[in-house]
Every structure is written in structure tokens, then in C-alpha cells.
N, C-alpha and C positions, 0 to 999 in steps of 0.2 A: 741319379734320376729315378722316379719312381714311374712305374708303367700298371694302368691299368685298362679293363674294358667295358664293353657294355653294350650289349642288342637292343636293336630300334626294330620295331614293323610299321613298312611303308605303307600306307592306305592307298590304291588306286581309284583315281575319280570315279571310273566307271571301268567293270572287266575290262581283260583288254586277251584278246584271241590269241592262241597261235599252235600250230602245228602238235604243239607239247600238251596244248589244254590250255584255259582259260586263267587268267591270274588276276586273282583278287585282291590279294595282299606280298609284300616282299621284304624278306626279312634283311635284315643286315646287322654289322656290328661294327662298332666301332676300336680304335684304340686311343688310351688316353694318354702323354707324357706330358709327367709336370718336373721342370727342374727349375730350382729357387722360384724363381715369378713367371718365369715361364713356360705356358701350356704349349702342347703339339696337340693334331689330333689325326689321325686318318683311318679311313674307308674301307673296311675286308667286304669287299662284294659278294657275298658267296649269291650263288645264283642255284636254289635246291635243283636238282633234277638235270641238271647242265655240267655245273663246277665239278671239276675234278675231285676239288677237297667237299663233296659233297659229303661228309663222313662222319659215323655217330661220334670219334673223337675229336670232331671242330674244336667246341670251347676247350677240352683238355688241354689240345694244343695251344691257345690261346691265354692260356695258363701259364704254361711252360714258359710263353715269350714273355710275359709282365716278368714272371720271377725270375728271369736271365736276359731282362732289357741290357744289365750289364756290361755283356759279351759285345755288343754294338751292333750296329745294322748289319756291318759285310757279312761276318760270322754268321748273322743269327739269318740271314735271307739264306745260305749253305747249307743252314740246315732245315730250311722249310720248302725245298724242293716241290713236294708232294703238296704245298698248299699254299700256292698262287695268289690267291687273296687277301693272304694274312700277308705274305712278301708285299704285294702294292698297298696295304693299309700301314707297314711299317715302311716304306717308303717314304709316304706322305707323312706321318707320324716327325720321322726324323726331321725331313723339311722342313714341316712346321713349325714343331720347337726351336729349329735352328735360324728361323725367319722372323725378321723383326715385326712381322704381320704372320698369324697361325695362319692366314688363308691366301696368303703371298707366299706362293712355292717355286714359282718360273715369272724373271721377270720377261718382257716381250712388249710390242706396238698394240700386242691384245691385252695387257693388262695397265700400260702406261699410257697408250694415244686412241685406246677405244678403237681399233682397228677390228670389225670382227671375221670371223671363220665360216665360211660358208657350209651349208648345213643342208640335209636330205630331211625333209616333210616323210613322217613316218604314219602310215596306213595300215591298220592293224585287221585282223581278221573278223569277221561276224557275217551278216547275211549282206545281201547284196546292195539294200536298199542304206545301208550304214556304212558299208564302206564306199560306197559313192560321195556318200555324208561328208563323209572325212575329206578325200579328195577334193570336195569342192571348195572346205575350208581351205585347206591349203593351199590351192591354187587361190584364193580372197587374200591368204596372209601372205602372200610374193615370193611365194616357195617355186624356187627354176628347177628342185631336182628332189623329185620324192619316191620314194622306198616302198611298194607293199608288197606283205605278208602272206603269200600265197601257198595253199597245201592243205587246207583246213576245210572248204568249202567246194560244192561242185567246179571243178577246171572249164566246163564249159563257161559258169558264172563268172568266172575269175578272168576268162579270155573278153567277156564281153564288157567287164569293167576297164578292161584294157583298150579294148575297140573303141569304148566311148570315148575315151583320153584322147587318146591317138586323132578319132574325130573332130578334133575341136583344137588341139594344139600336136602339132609339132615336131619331131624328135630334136631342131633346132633351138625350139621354145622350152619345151618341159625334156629334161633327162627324169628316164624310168627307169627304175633300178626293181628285181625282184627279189623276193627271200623263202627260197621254198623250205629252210627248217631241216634238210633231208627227207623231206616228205615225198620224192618221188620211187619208184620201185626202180634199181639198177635198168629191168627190160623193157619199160616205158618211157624211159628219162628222154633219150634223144628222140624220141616221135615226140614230146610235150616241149623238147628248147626249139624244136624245127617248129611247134606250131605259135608259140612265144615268138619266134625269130620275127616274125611281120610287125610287130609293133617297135623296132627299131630301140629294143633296150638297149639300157648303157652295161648291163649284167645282172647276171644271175648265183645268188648265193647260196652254196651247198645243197645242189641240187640232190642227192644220196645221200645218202649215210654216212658221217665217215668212220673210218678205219679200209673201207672198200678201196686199195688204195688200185688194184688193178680196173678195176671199173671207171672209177673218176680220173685214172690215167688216159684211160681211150676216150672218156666226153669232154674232155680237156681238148683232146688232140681233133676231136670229130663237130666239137659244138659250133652252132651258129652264130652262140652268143658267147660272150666273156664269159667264164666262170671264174668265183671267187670263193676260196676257200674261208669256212670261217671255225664253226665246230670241229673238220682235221685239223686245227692247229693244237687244241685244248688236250694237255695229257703228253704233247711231246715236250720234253724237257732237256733231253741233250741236244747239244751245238748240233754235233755232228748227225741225229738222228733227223734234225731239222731240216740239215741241207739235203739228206739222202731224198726225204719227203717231196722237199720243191723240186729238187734237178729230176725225181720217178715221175711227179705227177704234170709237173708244168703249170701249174694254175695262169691266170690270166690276172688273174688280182689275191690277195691275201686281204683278212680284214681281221684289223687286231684288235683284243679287250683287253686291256691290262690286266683288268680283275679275272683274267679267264686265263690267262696266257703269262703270269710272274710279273704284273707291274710295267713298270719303264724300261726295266732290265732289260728282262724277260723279252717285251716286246721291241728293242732297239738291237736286240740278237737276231730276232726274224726279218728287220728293216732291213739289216746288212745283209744279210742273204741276197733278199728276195731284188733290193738294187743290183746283186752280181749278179744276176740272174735274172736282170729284166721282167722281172716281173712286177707288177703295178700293185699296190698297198693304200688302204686307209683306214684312221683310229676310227672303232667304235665304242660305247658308252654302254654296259651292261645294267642298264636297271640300275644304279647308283644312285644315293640320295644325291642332292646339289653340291654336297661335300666333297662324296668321290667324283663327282663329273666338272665338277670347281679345278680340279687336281688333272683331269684327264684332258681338260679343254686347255688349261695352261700350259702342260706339256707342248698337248697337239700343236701349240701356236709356234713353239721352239722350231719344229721341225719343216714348215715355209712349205707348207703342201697346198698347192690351189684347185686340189678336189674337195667335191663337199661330203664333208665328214659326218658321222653318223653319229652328232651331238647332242640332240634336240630332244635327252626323255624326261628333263627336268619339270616338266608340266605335267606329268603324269599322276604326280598324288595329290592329297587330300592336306597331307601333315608333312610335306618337305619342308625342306630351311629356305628363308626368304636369302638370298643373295646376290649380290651385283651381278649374277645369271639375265640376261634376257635374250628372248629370239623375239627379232623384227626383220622381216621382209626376207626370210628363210636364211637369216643368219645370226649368229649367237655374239652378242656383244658382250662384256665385260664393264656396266657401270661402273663407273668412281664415286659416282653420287648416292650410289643405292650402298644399301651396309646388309650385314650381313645381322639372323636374327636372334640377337643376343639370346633372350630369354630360354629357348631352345636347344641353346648350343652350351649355357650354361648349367641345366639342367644336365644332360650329357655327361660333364662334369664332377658332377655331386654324389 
């Protein structure tokens, strides 16, 4: 089997906000296996500024893994510990090649009967008059459960975007979910989830910083609202460090990136946990071109969760891959009739 690579940058439609800074562009890489007639391909999400393996020897190690594709997946995922991303693009990689369809990785009711996955309308950060914008969209495109991005802009702004919601739908109707990034300071955190608490969110994600883990152990225990752990997960890699993490802090939901967190592995180590431990869980989708979130959405469908997942950032560029991807009525279907777009995906190849 021969294995190679190759970095793409994703174009976004238009900036897109958040707690970290504004993002223009997203880089990604891909890998390639071809054995006799058969291509694989899959997705290292590296996410700069977030990802663990955020690291100046990325592509070296990406190196290493073409010239010792040999060794085989179990092996070679052992020894990529420290870089999460390159394990879920050799994941996907091996699937592929080994799937009579490169983009048929998990069969399911979502990829054989169109069943689709219910999915959170994502609200991204900028002035007040834009992210209302957005909201309004997705309340037009039949979104019951959306997401915004909170930490970046005045908090009173951000409360009154929320008032307005509230005003007009629900907590019956619309589920609100927030994402403060760790944007909040340890000694302000519970005076802002008590003043959140009134608009009846479904939770609130990483409200701190993490590694803080005594700090997020007490707003866990003290918050009004869910909290859901998502950056403390990124950078734990033993089993056993995992479960110390959930049983000290208690979260109320965990939310998992493959590409952030070692793949399917990676992330079905955290599921079992956080099931012994009652704690509540759903997949999210790191900025992935259509490829890796093709991969991430197939997965999710295995696992028969009827929360709405954090699927929905395939519309975000300019130059992703056209694919039997689509969201209608704040849910992500998997067409049979749409194909995936060659030209693109062969170029990848070459």
C-alpha cells in the first residue's frame, strides 16, 4: 500500500468570530492510500491555535506515517498519541480504502434510508446587528436547537440577543445552547451563568479555561445551567487520566471532536466513561472540510443519539467538496442522489 499527503486551505464565506479571533481561512491536510485500484482518503483536522498537535513537526510526522503506512493502523494510531488528528485522518483513510465506496465508512438508516441527524443552527460572533442576522436565518431554515458563540462581544449585548429569542420563542420551541470558548474569568464565571440562567439554556460550553480543573469542579457543582466540557477534554490521552478528569469535575455533558480528541477511538473511550458516569455527551465537527465531517456524521449515526449534534459547519467555505451532505430543516441528511465532487477530490490525488 502506498500512502501519501497533501494540505488544502479552506476559504470561509465570510469571517467567522470567536473568542480565539476571527478566522478567515482553515487549513487542513489530507491523507492519501492507494492500494492496486483502490483509493482511501481521510481528514487530519488540525485546528492551529486549539489542536494539540498544533506543532512546527506536523507535516514531519505526517511523513513518518506515509513511510511506515506498513506497520498498519493499530500500530501506527500507538504511536501517534500526541497527534489526534493525524490518528482520525488514518482512521478514515484505512476505512476508505477498505470500503467498496472511499466515502462509505459506517453503514446506517443515515446513509442507506436518508434518515437524517438532528443538528444545532450555529451563531457565530460579530456585532449585534449580525448575529441577530444569523439567528433569524436559522430560525427561517427550521433549526429547533441553535448554538451561539458567546465571549467575544459586550455580555450585556450578548444577554439582549438572548432576551430577544427568548421573547418570541420558547424554551419548549427553540433549545439554546451557549459557547463561551473559556472566555469567562474563573471570579466572574458564576455571577454570568446565574445571569444566563433566565433564558432557560439547554447549556453552556467551557465556560473557563481549561486545565482549571478545581475551579470548573465547583461551577459544575454550583451552576444553574448544564455545563459541558469541550477544550478540557483536548490533550487528555490516558484512559485512566480521562476518568480521574470526569469522576474530579462532574461535567453535565462532555462534547466530543474527533479531530481534537484521537478520532473514533479516542472519542468512544470518553463515551464509555462519561455513560458510567451519567454524564451526558454529543459529537461535534471541528471546522472539517465535507470529507472529514462526511466521516464524523457517519460515525455519529452508529451511535443512535437523539440529541442534536454539532454537525452543521459544511456550509461554511467558499471551496469545500460538493457532497451528499445536506442540512434541511436544522437537520443533516445524507443524499444518495447527490455525488460527491469528483474533480476536486481527484485533483487531491495527483
Amino acid at each position: 500500500m502506498k500512502a501519501t499527503y497533501k494540505k488544502y486551505i479552506l476559504d470561509f464565506k465570510r469571517p467567522s468570530g470567536t473568542s480565539r479571533g476571527v478566522l478567515t481561512q482553515k487549513e487542513t491536510w489530507f491523507i492519501l492510500l492507494q492500494n492496486d485500484t483502490k483509493i482511501g482518503i481521510g481528514e487530519c483536522g488540525l485546528l492551529r491555535g486549539l489542536s494539540i498537535d498544533d506543532r512546527p513537526d506536523y507535516e514531519e510526522k505526517l511523513k513518518w506515517v506515509c513511510a511506515n503506512i506498513q506497520l498498519g493502523l493499530d500500530s501506527l494510531l500507538a504511536e501517534l498519541t500526541a497527534f489526534p488528528s493525524i490518528q482520525f485522518g488514518l482512521e478514515q483513510a484505512f476505512l476508505s480504502v477498505h470500503s467498496s465506496d472511499p466515502f462509505l465508512l459506517f453503514k446506517s438508516d443515515f446513509t442507506q434510508k436518508e434518515v437524517p441527524i438532528p443538528i444545532n443552527g450555529l451563531i457565530w460572533m460579530g456585532d449585534t446587528d449580525f448575529m441577530l442576522q444569523q439567528v433569524e436565518e436559522k430560525l427561517k431554515s427550521g433549526f429547533k436547537c441553535i448554538k451561539m458563540k458567546i465571549g467575544a462581544i459586550d455580555f450585556d449585548s450578548e444577554l439582549a440577543i438572548l432576551k430577544g429569542i427568548r421573547s418570541v420563542y420558547d424554551a419548549n420551541t427553540i433549545e439554546l445552547r451557549v459557547d463561551a470558548n473559556g472566555a469567562f474569568a474563573p471570579e466572574e464565571a458564576i455571577g454570568k451563568l446565574k445571569k444566563l440562567a433566565v433564558f432557560n439554556l439547554h447549556s453552556i460550553e467551557q465556560p473557563i479555561k481549561q486545565g482549571q480543573w478545581q475551579n470548573m469542579t465547583s461551577l459544575c457543582k454550583d451552576t444553574p445551567i448544564p455545563i459541558a466540557l469541550d477544550e478540557e477534554l483536548i490533550g487528555v490521552f490516558d484512559e485512566t487520566k480521562k476518568e480521574e478528569l470526569l469522576q474530579t469535575v462532574r461535567p453535565q455533558y462532555i462534547i466530543l471532536k474527533p479531530s481534537l480528541i484521537g478520532g473514533f477511538k479516542g472519542s468512544l473511550e470518553w463515551i464509555q466513561l462519561a455513560n458510567k458516569l451519567n454524564i451526558g455527551w454529543w459529537i461535534t465537527s471541528a471546522l472539517e472540510s465535507n470529507i472529514g465531517l462526511n466521516a464524523i456524521a457517519q460515525w455519529t449515526a452508529t451511535l443512535n443519539s437523539t440529541m442534536p449534534q454539532g454537525l452543521g459547519t459544511g456550509s461554511l467555505f467558499t471551496n469545500n467538496f460538493k457532497s451528499p451532505l445536506e442540512v434541511s430543516n436544522g437537520k443533516l441528511f445524507y443524499r444518495k442522489e447527490l455525488t460527491w465532487q469528483a474533480d476536486l477530490i481527484n485533483n487531491l490525488c495527483t
